[in-house]
C-alpha positions in Angstrom: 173.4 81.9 80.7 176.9 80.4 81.0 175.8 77.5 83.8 173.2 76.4 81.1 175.2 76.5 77.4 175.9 72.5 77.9 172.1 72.1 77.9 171.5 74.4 74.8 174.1 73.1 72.7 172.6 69.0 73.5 169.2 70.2 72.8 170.8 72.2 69.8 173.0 68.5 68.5 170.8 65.9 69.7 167.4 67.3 70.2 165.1 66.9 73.2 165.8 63.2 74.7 163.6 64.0 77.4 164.5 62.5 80.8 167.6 60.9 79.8 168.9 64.4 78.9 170.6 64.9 82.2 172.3 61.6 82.5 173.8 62.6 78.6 175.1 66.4 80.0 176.1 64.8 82.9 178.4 62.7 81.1 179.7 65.7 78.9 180.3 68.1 82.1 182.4 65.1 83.4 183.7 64.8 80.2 185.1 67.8 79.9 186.1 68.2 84.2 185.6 66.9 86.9 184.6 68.2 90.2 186.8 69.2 93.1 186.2 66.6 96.1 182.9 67.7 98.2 181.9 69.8 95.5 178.4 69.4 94.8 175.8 69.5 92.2 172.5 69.3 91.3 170.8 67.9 88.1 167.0 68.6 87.5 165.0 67.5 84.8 161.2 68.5 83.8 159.1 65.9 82.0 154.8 66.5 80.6 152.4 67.4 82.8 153.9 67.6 86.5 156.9 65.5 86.6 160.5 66.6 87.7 163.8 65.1 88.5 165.9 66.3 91.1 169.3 64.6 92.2 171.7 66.7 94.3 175.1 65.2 93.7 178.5 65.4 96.2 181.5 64.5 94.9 
């Protein structure tokens, strides 16, 4: 439950933005620290009917 409090607490303040959700608690993780070097990542996003996002990230 920890890995996922970011995503509560946007849904919680700004409400469901949809896709664009990740790209905003992406920029709030970084916000708050950033990744060691070669650490990675991986965003994923779920949209109506069948549609996803996945990006795996390496820093």
């Amino acid at each position: 439950q920890e890995a996922v409090q970011l995503s509560w607490d946007t849904l919680e303040k700004v409400g469901n933005m949809s896709s664009s959700s990740v790209l905003y608690i992406l920029n709030e993780v970084l916000s708050q620290e950033q990744p060691s070097a070669g650490s990675y990542g991986l965003m994923v996003g779920m949209g109506p009917g069948l549609s996803q996002e996945i990006l795996l990230l390496q820093w």
